[in-house]
MARMARVEX-201950 format. One line per 4 residues: for each residue x, y, z of N, C-alpha, C. Coordinates in pm, 1 decimal. Layout:
<rs>
X,Y,Z,X,Y,Z,X,Y,Z | ...
</rs>
This chain:
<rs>
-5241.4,-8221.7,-18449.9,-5294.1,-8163.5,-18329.5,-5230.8,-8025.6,-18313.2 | -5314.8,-7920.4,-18293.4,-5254.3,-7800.9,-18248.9,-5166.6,-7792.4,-18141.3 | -5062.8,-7667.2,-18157.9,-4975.2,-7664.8,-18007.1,-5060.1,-7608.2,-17943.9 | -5146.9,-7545.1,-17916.1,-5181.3,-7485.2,-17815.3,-5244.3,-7613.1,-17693.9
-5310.9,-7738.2,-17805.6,-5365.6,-7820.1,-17708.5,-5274.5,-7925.7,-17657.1 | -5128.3,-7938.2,-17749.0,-5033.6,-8009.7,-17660.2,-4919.6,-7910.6,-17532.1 | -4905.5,-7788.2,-17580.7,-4831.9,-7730.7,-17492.5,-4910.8,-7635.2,-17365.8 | -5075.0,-7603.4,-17357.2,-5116.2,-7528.8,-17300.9,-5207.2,-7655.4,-17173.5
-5349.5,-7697.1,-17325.4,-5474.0,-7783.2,-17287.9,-5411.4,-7909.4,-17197.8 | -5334.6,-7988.6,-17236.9,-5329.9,-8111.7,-17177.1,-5221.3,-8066.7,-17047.9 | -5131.8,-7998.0,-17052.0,-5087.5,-7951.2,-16879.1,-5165.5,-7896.2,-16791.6 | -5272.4,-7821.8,-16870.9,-5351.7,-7769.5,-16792.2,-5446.6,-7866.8,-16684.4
-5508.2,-7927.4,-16802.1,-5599.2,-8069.2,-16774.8,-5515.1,-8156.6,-16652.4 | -5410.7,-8205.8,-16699.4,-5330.7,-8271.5,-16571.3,-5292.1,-8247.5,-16489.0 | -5281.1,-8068.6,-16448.6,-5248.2,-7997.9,-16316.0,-5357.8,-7978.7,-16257.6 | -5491.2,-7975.0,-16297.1,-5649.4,-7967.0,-16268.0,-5643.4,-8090.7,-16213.6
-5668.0,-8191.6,-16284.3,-5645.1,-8324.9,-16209.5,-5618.4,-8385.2,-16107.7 | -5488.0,-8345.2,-16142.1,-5373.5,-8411.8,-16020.0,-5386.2,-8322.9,-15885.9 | -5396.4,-8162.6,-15897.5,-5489.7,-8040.7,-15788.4,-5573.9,-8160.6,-15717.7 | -5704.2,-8208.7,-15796.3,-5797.7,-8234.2,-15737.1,-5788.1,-8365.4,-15642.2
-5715.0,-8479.8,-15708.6,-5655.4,-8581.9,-15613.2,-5606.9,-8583.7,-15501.0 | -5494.8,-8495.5,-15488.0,-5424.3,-8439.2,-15411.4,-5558.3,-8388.3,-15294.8 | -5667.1,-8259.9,-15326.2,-5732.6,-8232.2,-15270.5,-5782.2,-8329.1,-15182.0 | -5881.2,-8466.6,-15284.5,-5912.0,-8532.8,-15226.9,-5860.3,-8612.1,-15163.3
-5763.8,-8634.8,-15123.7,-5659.9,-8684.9,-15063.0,-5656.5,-8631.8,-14935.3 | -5661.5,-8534.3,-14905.9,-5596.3,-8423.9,-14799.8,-5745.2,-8402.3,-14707.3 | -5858.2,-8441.8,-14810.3,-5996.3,-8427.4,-14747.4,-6025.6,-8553.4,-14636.8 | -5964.4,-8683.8,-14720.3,-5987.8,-8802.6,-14677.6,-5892.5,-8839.1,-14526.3
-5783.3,-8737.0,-14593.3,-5694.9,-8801.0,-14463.9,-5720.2,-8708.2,-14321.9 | -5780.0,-8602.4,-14337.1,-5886.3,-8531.4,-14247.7,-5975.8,-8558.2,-14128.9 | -6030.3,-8618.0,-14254.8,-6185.4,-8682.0,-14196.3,-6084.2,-8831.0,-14145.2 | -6070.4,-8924.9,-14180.5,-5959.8,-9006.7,-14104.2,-5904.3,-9002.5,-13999.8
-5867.1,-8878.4,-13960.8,-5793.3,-8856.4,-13844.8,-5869.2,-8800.6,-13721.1 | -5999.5,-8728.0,-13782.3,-6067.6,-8649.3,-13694.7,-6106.6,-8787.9,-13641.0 | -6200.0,-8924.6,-13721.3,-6236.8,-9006.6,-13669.3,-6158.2,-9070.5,-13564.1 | -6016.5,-9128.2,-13632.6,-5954.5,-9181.5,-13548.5,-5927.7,-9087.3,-13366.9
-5891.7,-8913.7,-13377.6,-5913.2,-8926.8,-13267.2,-6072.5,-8909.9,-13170.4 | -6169.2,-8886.7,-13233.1,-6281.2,-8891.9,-13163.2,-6288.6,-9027.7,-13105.5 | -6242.8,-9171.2,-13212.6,-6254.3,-9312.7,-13137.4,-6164.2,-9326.8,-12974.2 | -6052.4,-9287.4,-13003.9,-5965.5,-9235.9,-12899.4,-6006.8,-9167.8,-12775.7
-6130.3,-9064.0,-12801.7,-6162.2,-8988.4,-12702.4,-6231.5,-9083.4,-12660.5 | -6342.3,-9165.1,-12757.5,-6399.8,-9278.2,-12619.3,-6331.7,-9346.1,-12571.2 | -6275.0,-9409.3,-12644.6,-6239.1,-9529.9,-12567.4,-6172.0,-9444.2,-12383.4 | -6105.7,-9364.4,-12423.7,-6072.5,-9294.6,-12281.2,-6168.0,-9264.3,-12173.6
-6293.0,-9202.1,-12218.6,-6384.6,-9222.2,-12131.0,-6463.9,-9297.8,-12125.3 | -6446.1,-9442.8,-12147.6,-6486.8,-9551.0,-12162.8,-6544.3,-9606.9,-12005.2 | -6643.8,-9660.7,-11962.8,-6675.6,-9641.7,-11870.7,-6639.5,-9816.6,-11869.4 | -6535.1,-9841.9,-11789.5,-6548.9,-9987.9,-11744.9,-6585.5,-10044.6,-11621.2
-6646.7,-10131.7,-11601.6,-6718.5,-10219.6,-11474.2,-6652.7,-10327.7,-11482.1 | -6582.7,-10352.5,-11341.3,-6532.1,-10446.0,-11314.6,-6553.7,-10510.0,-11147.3 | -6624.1,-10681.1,-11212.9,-6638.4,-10712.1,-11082.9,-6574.3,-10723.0,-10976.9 | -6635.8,-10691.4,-10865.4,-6518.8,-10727.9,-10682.1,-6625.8,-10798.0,-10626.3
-6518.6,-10825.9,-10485.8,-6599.4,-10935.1,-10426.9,-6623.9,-10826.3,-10308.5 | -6680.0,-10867.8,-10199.4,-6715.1,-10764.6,-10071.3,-6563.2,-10779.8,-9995.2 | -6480.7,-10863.5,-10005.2,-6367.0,-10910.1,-9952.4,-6250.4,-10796.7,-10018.7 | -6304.0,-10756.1,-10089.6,-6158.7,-10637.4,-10192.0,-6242.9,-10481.1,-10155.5
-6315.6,-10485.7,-10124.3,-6337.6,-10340.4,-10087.5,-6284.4,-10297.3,-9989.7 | -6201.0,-10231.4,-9957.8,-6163.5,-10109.4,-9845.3,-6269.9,-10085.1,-9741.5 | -6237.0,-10107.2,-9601.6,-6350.2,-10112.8,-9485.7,-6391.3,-9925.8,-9489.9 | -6304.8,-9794.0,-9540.8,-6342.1,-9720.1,-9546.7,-6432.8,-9691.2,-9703.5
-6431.6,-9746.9,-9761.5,-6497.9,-9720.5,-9874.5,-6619.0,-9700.4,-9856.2 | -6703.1,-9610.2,-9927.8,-6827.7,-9612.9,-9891.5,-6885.5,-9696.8,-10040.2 | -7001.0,-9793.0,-10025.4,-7070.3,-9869.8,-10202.5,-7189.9,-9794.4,-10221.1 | -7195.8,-9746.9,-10313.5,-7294.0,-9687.3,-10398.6,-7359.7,-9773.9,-10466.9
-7520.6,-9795.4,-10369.5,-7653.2,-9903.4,-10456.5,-7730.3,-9871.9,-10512.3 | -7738.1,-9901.5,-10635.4,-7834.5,-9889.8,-10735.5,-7927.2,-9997.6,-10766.5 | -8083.0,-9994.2,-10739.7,-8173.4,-10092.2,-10726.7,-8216.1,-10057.1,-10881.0 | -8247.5,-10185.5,-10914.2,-8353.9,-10188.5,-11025.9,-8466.0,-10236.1,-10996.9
-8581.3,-10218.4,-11116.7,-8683.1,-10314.3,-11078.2,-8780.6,-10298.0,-11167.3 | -8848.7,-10413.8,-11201.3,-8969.4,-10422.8,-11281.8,-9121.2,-10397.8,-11167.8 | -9199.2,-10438.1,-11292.0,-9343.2,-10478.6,-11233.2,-9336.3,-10636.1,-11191.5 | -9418.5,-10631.6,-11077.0,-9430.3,-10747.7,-11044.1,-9418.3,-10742.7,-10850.8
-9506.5,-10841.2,-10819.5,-9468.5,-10856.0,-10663.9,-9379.5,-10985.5,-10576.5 | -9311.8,-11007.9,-10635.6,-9206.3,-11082.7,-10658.7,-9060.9,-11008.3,-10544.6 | -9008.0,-11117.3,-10466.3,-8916.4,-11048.3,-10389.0,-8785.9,-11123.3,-10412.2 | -8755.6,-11180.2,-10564.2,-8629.2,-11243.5,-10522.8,-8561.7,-11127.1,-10583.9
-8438.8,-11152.8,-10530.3,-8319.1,-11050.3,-10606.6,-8185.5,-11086.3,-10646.0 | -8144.1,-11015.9,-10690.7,-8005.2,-11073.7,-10762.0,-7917.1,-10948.9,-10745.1 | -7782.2,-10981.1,-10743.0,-7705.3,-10854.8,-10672.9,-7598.7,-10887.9,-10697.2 | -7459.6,-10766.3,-10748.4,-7341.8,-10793.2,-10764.2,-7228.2,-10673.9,-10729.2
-7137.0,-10710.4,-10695.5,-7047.5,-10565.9,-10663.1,-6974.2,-10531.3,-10779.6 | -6929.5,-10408.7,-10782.5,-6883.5,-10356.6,-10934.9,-6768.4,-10229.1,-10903.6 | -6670.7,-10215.7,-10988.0,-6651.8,-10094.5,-10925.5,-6568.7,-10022.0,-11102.2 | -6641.3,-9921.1,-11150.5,-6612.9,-9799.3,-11239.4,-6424.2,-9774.5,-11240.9
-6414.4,-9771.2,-11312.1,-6238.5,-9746.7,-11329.3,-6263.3,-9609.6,-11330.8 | -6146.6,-9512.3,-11315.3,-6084.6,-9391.2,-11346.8,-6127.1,-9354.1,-11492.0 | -6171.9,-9407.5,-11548.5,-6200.0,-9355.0,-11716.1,-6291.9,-9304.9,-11734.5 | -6384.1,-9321.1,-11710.6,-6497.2,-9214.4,-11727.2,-6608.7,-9250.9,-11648.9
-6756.6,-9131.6,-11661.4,-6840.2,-9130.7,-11592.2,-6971.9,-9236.0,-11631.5 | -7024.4,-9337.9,-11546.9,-7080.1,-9464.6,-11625.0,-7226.5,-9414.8,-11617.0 | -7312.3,-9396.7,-11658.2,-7534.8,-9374.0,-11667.2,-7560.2,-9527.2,-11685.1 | -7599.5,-9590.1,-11553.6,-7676.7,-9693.8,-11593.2,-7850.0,-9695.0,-11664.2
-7866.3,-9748.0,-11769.4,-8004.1,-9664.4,-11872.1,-8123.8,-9793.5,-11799.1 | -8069.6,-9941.4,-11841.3,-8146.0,-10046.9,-11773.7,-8120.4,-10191.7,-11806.1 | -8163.5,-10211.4,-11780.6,-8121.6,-10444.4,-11769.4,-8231.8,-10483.5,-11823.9 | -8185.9,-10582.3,-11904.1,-8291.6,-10614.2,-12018.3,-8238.5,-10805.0,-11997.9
-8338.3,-10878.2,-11999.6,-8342.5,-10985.7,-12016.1,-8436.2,-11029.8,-12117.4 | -8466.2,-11152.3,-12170.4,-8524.4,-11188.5,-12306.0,-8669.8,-11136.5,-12236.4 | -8724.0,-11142.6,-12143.4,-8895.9,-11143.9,-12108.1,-8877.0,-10952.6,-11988.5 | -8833.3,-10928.4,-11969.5,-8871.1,-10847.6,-11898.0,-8734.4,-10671.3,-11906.1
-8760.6,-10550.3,-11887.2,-8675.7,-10472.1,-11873.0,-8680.6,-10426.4,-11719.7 | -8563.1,-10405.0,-11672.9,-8561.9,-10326.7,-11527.9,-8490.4,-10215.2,-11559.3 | -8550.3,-10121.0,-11481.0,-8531.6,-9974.5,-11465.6,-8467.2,-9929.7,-11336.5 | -8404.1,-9831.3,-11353.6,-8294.5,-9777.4,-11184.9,-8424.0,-9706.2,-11142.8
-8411.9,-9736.9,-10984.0,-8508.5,-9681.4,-10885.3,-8512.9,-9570.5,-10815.3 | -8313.9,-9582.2,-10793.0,-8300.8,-9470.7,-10739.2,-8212.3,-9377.6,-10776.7 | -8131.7,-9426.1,-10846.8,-8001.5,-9378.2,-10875.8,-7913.5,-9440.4,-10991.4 | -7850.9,-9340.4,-11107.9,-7816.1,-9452.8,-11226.8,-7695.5,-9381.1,-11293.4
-7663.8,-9335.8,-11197.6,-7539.9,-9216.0,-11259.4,-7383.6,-9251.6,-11106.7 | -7272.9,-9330.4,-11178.5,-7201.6,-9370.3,-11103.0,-7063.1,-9297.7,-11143.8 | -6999.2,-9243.3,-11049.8,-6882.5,-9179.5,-11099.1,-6709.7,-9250.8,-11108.1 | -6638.7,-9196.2,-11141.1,-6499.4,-9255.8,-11178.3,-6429.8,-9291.4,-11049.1
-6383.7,-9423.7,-11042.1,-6373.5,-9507.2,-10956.7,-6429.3,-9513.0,-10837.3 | -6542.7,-9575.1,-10895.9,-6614.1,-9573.5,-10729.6,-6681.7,-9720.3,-10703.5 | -6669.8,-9770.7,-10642.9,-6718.2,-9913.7,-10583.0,-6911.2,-9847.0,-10553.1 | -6982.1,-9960.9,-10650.4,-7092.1,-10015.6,-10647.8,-7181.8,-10144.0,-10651.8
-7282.5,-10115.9,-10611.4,-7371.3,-10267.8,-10634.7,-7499.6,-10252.6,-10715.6 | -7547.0,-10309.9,-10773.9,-7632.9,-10318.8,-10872.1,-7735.6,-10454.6,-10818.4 | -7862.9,-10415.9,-10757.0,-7941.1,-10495.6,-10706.9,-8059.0,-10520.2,-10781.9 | -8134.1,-10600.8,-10847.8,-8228.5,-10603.9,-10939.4,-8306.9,-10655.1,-10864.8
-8432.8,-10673.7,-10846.1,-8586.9,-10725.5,-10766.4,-8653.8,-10753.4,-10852.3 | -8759.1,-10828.5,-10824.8,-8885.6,-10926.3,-10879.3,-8836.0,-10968.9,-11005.9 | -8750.1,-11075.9,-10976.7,-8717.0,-11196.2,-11110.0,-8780.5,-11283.4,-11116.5 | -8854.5,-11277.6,-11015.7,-8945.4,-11445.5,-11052.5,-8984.3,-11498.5,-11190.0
-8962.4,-11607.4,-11213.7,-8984.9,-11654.0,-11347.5,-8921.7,-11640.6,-11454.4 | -8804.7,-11549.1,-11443.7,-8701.3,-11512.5,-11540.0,-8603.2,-11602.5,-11580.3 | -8581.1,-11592.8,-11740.7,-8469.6,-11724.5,-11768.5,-8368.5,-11600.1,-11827.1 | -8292.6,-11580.6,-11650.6,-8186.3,-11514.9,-11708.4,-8052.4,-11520.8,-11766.0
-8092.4,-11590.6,-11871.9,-7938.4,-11662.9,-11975.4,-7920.8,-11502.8,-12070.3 | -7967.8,-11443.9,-12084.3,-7980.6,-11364.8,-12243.7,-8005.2,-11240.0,-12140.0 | -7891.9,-11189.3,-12064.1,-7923.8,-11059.7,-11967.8,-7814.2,-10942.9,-12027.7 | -7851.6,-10820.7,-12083.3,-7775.1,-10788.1,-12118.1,-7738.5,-10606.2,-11960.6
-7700.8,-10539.1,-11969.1,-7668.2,-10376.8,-11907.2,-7621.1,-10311.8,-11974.7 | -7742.1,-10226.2,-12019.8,-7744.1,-10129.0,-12098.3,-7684.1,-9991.6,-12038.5 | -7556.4,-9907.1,-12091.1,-7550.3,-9786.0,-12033.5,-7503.6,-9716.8,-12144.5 | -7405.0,-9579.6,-12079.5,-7363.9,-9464.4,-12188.2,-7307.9,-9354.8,-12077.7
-7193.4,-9329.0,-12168.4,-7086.5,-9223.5,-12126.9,-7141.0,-9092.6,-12144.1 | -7027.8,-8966.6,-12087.6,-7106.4,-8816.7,-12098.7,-7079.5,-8808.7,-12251.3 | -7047.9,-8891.5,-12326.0,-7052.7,-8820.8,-12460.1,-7157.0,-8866.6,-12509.6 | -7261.7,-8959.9,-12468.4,-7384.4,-8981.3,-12544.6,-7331.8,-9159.5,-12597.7
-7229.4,-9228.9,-12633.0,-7225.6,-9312.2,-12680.6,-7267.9,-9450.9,-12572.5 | -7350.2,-9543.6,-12694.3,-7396.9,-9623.6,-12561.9,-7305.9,-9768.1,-12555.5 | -7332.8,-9843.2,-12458.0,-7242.4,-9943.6,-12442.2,-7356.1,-10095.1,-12376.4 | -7319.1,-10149.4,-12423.0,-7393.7,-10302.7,-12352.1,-7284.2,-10409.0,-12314.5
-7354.2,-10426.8,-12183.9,-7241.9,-10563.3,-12162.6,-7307.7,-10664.9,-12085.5 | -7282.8,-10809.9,-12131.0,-7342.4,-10928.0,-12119.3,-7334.5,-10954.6,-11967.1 | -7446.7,-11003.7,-11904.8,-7427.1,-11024.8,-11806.9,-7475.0,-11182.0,-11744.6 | -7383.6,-11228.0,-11677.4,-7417.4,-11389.6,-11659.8,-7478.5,-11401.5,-11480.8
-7515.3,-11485.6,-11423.9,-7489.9,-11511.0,-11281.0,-7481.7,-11614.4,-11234.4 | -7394.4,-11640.1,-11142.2,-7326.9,-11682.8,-11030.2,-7418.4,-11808.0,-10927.9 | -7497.0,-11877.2,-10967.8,-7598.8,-11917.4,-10883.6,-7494.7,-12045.5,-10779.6 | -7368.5,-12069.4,-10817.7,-7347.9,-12122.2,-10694.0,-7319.1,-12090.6,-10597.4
-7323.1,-11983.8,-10549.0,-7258.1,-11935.6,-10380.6,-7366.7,-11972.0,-10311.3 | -7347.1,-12062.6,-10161.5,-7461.5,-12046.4,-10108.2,-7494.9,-11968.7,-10004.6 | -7577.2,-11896.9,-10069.2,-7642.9,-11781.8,-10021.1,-7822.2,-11755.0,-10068.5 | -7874.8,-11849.8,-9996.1,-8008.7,-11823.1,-10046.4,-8082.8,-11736.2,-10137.9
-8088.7,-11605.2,-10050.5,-8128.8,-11472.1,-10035.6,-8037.9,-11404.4,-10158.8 | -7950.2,-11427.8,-10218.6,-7911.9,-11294.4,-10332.2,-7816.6,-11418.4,-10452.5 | -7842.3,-11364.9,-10558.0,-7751.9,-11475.4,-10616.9,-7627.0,-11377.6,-10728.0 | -7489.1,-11376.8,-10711.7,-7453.9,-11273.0,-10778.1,-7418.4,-11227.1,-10922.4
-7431.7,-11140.4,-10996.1,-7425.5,-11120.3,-11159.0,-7317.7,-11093.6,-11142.2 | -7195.1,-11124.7,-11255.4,-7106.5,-11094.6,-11342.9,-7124.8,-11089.3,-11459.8 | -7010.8,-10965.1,-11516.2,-7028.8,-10887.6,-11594.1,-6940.8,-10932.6,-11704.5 | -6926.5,-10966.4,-11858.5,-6832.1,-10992.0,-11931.8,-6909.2,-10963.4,-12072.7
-6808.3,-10918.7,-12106.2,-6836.6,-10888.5,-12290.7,-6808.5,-11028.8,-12389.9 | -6887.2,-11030.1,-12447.7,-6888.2,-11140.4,-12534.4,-6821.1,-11135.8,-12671.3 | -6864.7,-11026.7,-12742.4,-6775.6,-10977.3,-12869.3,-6696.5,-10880.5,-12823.2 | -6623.1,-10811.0,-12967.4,-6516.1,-10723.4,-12921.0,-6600.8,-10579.7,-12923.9
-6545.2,-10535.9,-12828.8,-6642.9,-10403.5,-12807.9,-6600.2,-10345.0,-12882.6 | -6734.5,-10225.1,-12935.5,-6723.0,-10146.5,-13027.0,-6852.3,-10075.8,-12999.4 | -6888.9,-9928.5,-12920.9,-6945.4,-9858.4,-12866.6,-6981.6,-9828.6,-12958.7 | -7168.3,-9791.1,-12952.1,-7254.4,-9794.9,-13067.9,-7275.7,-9631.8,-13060.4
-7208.6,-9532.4,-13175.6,-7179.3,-9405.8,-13139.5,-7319.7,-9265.0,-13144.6 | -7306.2,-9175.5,-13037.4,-7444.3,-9096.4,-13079.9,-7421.7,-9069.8,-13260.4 | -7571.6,-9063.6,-13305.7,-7551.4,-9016.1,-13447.2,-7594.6,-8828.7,-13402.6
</rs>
């Protein structure tokens, strides 16, 4: 074998190499980190809902209601109190059950810690086992969370939803 290709070619070749690993290395751990903190940035403005009862609200508080509602002439309703943590700003988008979607009527944009209610109309006929609330933060990422209800309080007239996640959340990100 010539010297030129043991003392020049093959250091060369392995400093090219090992350059490029290294590179890719430095690319990967990059992109890695950018991800990790963009996950970080949501989760911070993570918009959480957490149920209250009318008994934990502050007599000065003012509740911010948000009606939903389908088609239909149907007057039962279903209703729950909620109140937004300090983390970020919550867009309610809509409530989806296996047979029907409801849409906000009046209002669907709730801000950082603020006590609300979420009133849905014309359920008649609804088998609301499979109810999910669909929303999304100011960064575009959306979020769903399972929603069950409450049908024993007696209270004719309103029956109340709670809110709980079923799997481990993991916010479905804008592409």
């Amino acid at each position: 074998m010539p010297e030129w290709i043991t003392y020049i070619l093959i250091p060369l070749v392995s400093a090219l190499i090992g350059g490029g690993l290294t590179m890719l290395g430095v690319i990967v751990t990059i992109k890695w980190e950018a991800k990790q903190k963009k996950q970080e940035n949501i989760e911070k403005a993570l918009p959480i809902i957490i149920n209250v009862s009318d008994e934990l609200i502050p007599k000065d508080e003012e509740v911010f209601r948000i009606l939903f509602e389908s088609d239909g002439d149907d007057k039962h309703t279903i209703c729950g109190m909620f109140k937004n943590t300090d983390n970020g700003i919550l867009f309610l988008d809509s409530i989806k059950t296996e047979t029907k979607e409801y849409l906000p009527v009046n209002a669907s944009t709730v801000e950082k810690n603020t006590y609300f209610s979420i009133i849905i109309r014309n359920i008649a006929g609804e088998n609301l086992k499979n109810c999910n609330i669909h929303c999304h933060d100011i960064y575009g990422n959306k979020y769903t969370y399972d929603a069950y209800f409450d049908f024993e309080i007696p209270n004719e007239s309103r029956n109340f939803i709670k809110i709980r996640r079923l799997k481990p959340f993991k916010p479905q990100q804008k592409k």
